[in-house]
C-alpha positions as CSV (number, residue, x, y, z in Angstrom):
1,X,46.7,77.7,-54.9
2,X,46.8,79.7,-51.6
3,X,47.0,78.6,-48.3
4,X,46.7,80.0,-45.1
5,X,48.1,77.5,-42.1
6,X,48.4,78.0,-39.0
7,X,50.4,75.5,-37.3
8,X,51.1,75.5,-33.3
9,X,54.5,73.6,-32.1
10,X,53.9,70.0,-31.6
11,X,54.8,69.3,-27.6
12,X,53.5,65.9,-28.1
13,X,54.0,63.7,-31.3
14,X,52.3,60.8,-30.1
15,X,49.2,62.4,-31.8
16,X,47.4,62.4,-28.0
17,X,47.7,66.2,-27.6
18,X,49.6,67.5,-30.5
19,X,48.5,71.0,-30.8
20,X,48.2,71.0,-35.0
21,X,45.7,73.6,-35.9
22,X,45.7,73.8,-39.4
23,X,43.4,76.0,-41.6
24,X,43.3,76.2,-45.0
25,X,41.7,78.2,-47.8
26,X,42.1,77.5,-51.3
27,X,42.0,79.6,-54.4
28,X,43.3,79.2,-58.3
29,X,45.2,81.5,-59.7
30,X,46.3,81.4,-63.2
31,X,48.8,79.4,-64.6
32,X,48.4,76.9,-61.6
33,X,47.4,73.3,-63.5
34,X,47.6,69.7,-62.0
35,X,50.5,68.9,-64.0
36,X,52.7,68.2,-60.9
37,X,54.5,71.3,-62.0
38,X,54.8,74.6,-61.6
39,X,53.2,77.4,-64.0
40,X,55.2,80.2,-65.2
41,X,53.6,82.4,-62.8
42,X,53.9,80.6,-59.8
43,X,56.3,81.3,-57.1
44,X,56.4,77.9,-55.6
45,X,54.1,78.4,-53.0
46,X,52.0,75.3,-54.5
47,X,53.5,72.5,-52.4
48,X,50.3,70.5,-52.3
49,X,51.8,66.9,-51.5
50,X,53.5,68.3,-48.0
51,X,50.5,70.5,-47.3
52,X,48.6,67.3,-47.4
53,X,50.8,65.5,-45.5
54,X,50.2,68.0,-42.7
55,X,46.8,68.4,-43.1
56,X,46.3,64.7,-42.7
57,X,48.6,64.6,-39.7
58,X,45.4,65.7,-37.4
59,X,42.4,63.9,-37.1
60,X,40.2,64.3,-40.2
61,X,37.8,67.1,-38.6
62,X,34.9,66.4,-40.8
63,X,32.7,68.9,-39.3
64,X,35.4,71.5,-41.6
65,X,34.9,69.3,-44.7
66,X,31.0,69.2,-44.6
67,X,31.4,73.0,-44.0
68,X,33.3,73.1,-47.6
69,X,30.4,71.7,-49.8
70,X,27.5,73.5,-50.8
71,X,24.4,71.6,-49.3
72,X,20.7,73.1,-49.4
73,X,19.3,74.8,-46.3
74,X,17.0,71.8,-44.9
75,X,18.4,68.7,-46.9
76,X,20.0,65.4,-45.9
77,X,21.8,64.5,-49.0
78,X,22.2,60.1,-48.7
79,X,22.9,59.9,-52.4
80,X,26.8,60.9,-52.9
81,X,26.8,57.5,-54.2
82,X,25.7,58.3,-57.0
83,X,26.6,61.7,-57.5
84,X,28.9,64.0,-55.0
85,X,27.4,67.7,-53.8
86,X,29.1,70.4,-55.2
87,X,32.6,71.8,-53.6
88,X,31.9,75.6,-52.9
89,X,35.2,76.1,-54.3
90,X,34.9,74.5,-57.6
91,X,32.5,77.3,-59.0
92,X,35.1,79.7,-58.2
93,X,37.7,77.3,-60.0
94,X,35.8,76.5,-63.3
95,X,35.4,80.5,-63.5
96,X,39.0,81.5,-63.0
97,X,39.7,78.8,-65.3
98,X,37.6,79.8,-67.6
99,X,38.0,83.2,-67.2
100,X,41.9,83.4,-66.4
101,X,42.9,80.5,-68.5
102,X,40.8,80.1,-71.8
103,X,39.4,83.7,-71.7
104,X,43.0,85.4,-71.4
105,X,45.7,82.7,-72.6
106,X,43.2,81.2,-75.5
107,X,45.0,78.2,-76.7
108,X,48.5,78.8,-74.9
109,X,46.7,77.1,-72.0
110,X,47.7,74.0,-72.6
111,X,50.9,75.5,-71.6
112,X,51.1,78.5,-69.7
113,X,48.3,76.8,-67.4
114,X,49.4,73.3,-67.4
115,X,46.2,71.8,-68.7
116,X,48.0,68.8,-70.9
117,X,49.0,67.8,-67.5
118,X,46.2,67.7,-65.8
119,X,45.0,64.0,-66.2
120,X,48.3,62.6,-65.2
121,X,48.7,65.4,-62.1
122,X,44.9,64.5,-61.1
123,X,46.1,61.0,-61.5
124,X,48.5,61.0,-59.0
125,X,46.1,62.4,-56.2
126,X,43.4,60.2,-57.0
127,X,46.1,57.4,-56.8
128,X,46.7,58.6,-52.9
129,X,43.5,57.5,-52.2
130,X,43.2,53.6,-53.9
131,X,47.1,52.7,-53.4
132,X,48.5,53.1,-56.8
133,X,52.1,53.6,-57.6
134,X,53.1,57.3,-58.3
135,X,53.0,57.7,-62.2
136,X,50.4,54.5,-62.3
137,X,46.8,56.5,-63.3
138,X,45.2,58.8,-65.9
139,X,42.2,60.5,-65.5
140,X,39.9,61.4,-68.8
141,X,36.9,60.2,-70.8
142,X,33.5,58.3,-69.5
143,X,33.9,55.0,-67.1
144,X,32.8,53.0,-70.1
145,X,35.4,53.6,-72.6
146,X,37.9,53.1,-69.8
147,X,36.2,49.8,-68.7
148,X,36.4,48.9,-72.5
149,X,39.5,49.6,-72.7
150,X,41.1,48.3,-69.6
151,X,39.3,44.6,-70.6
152,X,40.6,45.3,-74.2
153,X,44.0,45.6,-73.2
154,X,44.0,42.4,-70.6
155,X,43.0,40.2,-73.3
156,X,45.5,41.0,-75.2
157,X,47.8,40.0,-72.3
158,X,46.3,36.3,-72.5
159,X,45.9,35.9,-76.1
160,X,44.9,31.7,-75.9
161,X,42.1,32.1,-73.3
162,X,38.7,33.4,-74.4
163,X,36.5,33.6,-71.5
164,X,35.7,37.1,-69.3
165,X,34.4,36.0,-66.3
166,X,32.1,38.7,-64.3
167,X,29.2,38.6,-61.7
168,X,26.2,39.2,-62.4
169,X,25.6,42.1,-59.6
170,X,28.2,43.5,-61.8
171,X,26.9,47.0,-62.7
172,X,25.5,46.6,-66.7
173,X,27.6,48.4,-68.1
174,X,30.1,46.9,-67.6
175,X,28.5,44.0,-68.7
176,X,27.8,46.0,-71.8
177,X,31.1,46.8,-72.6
178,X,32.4,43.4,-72.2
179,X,29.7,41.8,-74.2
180,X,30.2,44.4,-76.9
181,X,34.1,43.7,-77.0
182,X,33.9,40.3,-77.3
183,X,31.4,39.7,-80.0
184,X,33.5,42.2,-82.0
185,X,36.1,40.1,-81.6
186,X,34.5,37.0,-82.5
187,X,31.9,33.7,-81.5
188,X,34.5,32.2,-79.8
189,X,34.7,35.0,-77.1
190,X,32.4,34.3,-73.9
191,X,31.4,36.5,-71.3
192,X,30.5,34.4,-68.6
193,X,28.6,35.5,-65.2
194,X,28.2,33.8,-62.1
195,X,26.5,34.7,-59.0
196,X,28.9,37.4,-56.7
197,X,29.6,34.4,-54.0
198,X,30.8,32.0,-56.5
199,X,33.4,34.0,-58.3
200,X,36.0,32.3,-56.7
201,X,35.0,28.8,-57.3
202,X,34.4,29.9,-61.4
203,X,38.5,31.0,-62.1
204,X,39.6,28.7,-63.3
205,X,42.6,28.0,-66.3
206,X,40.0,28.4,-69.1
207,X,39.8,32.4,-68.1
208,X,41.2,35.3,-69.7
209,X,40.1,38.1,-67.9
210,X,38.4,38.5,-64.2
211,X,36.4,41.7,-64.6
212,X,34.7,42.8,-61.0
213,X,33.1,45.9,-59.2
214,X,34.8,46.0,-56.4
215,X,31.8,47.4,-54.0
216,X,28.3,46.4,-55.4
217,X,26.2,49.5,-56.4
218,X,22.9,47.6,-54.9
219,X,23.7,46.2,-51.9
220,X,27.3,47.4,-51.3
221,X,28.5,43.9,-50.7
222,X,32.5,44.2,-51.3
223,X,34.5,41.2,-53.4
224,X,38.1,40.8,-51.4
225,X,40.4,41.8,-54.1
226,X,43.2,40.3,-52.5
227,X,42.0,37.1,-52.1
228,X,39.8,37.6,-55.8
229,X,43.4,38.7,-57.2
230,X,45.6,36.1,-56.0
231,X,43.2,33.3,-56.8
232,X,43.5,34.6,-60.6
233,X,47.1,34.9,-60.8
234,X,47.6,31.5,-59.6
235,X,45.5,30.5,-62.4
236,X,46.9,32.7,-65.4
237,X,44.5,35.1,-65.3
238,X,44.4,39.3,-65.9
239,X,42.4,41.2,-63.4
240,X,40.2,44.6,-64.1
241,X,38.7,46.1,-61.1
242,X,35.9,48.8,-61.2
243,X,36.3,51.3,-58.0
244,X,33.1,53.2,-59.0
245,X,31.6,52.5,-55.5
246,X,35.0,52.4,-53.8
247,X,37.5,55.2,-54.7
248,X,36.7,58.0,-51.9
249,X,34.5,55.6,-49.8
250,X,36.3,52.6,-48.5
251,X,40.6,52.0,-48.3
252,X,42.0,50.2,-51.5
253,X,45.7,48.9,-51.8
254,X,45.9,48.6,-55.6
255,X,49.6,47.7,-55.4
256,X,49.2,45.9,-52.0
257,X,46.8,43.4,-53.9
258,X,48.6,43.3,-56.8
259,X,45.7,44.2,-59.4
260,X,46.3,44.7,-62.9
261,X,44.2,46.9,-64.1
262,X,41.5,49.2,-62.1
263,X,39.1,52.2,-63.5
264,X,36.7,54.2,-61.8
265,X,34.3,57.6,-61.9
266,X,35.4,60.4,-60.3
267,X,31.6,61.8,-59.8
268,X,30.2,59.8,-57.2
269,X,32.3,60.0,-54.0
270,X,34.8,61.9,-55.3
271,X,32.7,65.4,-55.9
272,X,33.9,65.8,-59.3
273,X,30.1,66.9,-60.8
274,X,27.8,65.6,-63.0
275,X,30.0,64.5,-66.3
276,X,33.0,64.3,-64.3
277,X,36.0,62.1,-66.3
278,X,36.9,58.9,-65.5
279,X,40.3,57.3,-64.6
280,X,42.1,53.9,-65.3
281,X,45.1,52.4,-63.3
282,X,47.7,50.0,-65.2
283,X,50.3,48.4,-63.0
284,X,53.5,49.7,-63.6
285,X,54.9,45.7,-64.1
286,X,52.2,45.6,-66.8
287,X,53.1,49.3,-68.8
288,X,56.0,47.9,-71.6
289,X,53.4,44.9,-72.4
290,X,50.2,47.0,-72.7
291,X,48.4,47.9,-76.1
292,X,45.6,50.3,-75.9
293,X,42.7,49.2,-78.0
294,X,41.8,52.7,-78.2
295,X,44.5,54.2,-79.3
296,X,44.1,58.0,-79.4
297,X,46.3,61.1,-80.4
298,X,47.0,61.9,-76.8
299,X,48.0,58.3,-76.0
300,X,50.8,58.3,-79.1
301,X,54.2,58.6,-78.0
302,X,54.8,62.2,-79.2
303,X,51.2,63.3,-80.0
304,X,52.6,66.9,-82.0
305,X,54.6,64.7,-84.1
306,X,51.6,64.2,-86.6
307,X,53.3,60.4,-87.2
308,X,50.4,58.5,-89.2
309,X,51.5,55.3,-87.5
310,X,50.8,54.8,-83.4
311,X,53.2,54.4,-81.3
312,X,52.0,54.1,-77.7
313,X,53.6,56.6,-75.1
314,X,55.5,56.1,-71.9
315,X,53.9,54.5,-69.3
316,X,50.7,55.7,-68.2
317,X,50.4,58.1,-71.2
318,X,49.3,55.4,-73.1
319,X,46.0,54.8,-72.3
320,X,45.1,58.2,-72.7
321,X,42.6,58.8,-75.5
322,X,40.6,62.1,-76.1
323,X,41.5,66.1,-75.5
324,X,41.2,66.6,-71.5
325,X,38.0,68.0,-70.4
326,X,39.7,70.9,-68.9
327,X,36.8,72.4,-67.7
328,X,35.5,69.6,-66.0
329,X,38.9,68.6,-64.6
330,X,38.6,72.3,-63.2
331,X,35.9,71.4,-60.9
332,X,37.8,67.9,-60.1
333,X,40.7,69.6,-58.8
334,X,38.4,71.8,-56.3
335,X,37.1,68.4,-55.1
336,X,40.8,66.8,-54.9
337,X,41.7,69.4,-52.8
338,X,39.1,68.5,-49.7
339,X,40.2,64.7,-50.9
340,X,44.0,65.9,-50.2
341,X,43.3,66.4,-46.8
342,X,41.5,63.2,-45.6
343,X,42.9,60.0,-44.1
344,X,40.8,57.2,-45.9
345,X,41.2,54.8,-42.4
346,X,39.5,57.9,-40.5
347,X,36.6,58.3,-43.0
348,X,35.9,54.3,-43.5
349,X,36.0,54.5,-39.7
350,X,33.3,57.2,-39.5
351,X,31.7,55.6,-42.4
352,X,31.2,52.4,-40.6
353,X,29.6,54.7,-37.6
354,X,27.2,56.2,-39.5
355,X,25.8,53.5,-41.3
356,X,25.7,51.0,-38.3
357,X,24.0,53.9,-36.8
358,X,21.2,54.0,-40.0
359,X,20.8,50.2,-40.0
360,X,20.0,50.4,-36.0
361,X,17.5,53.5,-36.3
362,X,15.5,52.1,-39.4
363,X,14.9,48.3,-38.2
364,X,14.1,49.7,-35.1
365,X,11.5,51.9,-36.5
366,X,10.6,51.3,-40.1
367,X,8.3,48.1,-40.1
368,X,8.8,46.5,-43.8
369,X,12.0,47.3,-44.7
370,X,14.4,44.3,-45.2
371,X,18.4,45.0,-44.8
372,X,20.0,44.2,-48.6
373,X,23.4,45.0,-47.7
374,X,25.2,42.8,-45.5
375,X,24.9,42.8,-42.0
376,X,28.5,42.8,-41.5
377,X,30.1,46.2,-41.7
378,X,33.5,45.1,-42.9
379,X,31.5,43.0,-45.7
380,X,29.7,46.1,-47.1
381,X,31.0,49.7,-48.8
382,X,29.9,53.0,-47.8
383,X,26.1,52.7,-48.7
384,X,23.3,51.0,-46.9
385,X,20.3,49.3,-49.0
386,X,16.9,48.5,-47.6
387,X,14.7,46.0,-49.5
388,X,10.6,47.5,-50.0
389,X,8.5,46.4,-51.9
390,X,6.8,50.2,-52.6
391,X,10.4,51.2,-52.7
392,X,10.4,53.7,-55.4
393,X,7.0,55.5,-53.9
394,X,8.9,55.6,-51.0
395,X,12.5,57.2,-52.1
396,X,9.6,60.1,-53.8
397,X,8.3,60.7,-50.5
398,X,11.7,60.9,-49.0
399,X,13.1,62.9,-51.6
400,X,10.2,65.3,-51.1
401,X,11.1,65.7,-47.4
402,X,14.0,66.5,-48.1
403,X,15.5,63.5,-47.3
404,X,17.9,62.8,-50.9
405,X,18.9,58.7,-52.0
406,X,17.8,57.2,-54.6
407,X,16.0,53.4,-56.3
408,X,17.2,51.0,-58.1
409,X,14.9,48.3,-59.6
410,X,13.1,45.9,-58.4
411,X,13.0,47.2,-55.1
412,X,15.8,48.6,-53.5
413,X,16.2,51.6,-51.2
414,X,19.7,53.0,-51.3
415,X,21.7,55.5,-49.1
416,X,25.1,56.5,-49.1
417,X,27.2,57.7,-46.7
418,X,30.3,60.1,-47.1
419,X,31.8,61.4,-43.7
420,X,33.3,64.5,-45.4
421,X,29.3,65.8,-45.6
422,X,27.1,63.6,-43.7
423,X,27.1,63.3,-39.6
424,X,25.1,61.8,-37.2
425,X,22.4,64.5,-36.6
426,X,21.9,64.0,-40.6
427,X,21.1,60.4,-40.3
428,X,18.9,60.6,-37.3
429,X,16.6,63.3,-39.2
430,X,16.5,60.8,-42.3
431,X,15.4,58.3,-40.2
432,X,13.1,59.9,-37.8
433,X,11.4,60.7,-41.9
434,X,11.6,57.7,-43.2
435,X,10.0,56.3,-40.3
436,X,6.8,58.7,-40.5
437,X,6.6,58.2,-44.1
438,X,6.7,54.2,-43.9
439,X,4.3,53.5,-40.5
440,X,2.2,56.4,-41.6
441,X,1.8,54.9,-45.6
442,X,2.8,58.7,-46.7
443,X,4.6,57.2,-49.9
444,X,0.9,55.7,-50.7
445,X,0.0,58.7,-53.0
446,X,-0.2,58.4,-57.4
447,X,2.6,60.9,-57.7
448,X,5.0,59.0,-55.5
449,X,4.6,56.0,-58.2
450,X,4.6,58.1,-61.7
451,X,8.4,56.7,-62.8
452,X,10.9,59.4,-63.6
453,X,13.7,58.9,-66.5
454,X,16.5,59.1,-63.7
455,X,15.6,56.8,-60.5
């Protein structure tokens, strides 16, 4: 990585005045992995963790971040929710990678160019950003086999009990995983589901495992994982939290809270790309006691070893499963380096601006739509839902202004907002749309209601 930074004496440190201009450009070079270490061609100019630190010591200036993603000439994009716009540096990454890396070092890239290290390095700079221990997250495979795994592994931890408790905003597949676990494991395994407000009253001593989404994906109401995760430890039970709607969009304190476990998707608010790997967090209290269900080669102990019997690795290590997607992980890092330069307070400030700013515009001026999400903005994630009942015509018509979220069934209009890409002149143009579509019945057309496969 290069960087260019151009930093002015601080005068004043009481971060009034403090003249920190900082500018930075970012390019891979080969041999320059997310391993935490450094390649064999690098000269130790890669110092990424104090470059961040410096970077984040300014005000987040998210008119330079939106200026780093590659958005379309004439669209507001509402739906990094659900999948992040593209980094302009990433296509430059995934080509040096490919070309640099695989095309010149062939398979002495997983060593010359760090690339075994990569979901561990990633790890740690995803871990910044949901207050995990240093050393506590991997990042590979899809968000269900992680979700699988993570409830996998907390059973084990409370082998008497039987019962996953869940909610039933939870997002299905989870639900799917869970279900699928437990009847593998037997009739006497329960998933149980209660509504999202009752949660607390249902943990009770009978419970195994409290499996939550952390930010629901339809309304954005938040569970307080504190509260959630303290209630369950008084009463024996293991914790697995799903940060798909919260890792880049609203401040977590894994270790703060005490969680167990935690997984997540890196391609939502994160930028990774369509495909993008998952992660899982294991507290580091929890790592000698932990059995990976799954129990892959790059989990074992000394994967090059060939030993036909499993021994889990070290820490962390262990819940790692399948070969890296390097190429993939490629693209991540380009997104993890915007990420390495944001404050999370500043953009869950800024998120809270925008989307009170959305909710005001649209009940002022979109007759029919119902607020789904809660009112309150410290009881709601980075996304704003609107009830309609014509919702999915609707979300066409928008999308065909221009104007980019997305449905979920029955009825539900969803928008997300992400600070790094998405100001205030974005959400009054979505708005002053949405408005002419809705008074003016523009949605009420038969190819606004023909169903696409993705919604």
């Amino acid at each position: 990585m290069s960087l260019l930074i151009d930093v002015l004496p601080l005068s004043d440190l009481d971060g009034k005045s403090a003249g920190c201009r900082i500018g930075l450009s970012s390019m891979l070079t080969p041999g320059k992995g997310d391993n935490g270490q450094a390649a064999p061609d690098q000269i130790g100019l890669r110092q990424p963790e104090i470059i961040a630190d410096v970077a984040r010591a300014a005000m987040t200036n998210f008119s330079a971040t939106k200026s780093m993603f590659q958005l379309p000439q004439g669209v507001v994009y509402l739906d990094g929710n659900s999948l992040g716009p593209l980094p302009k540096s990433a296509g430059t990454r995934v080509a040096e990678m490919m070309q640099d890396e695989w095309g010149q070092m062939l398979i002495t890239g997983w060593n010359k160019a760090g690339w075994m290290g990569m979901p561990t390095g990633l790890g740690d700079r995803i871990g910044r950003l949901i207050g995990a221990e240093t050393g506590s997250v991997v990042v590979g495979d899809t968000l269900s086999i992680k979700v699988y795994q993570a409830v996998a592994s907390a059973l084990e931890l409370n082998p008497t009990r039987k019962v996953v408790l869940s909610d039933n905003g939870n997002f299905p597949s989870d639900l799917y995983m869970a279900d699928g676990l437990l009847r593998s494991l037997g009739p006497e395994y329960e998933l149980r589901t209660v509504d999202p407000e009752n949660v607390a009253d249902h943990i009770t001593e009978d419970v195994a495992v409290l499996m939550l989404t952390e930010v629901d994906y339809r309304s954005g109401r938040i569970h307080d994982m504190k509260a959630l995760t303290e209630l369950a430890h008084a009463n024996g039970v293991v914790t697995v939290w799903d940060l798909a709607h919260s890792a880049g969009a609203i401040p977590v304190d894994l270790s703060g809270c005490n969680a167990d476990f935690a997984v997540g998707c890196t391609y939502k608010y994160l930028n990774g790309g369509p495909g993008a790997p998952a992660f899982i967090y294991v507290a580091p209290r929890l790592f000698d006691r932990v059995r990976p269900a799954l129990s892959g080669w790059l989990g074992h102990e000394s994967p090059f070893a060939f030993d036909l019997d499993y021994r889990p690795g070290a820490g962390i290590e262990r819940m790692r499963v399948g070969t890296p997607p390097v190429i993939q992980m490629a693209a991540l890092s380009a997104a993890m380096d915007i990420w390495d330069m944001v404050d999370m307070n500043e953009v869950r400030a800024k998120s809270i601006e925008l989307t009170e700013l959305f909710i005001t515009r649209v009940e002022a001026t979109c007759p029919g739509l119902e607020l789904a999400s809660p009112r309150d903005p410290a009881q709601r994630g980075s996304q704003v839902s609107f009830r309609f009942a014509e919702g999915y015509a609707a979300m066409q018509a928008l999308i065909a202004r221009g104007v980019i979220g997305d449905f979920r069934a029955p009825d539900v209009m969803r928008f997300g907002f992400t600070p790094l890409y998405v100001d205030e002149s974005d959400v009054e143009q979505a708005v002053e749309i949405l408005a002419d579509i809705i008074v003016n019945k523009l949605w009420d057309t038969p190819e606004y209601k023909i169903r696409q496969r993705v919604t």
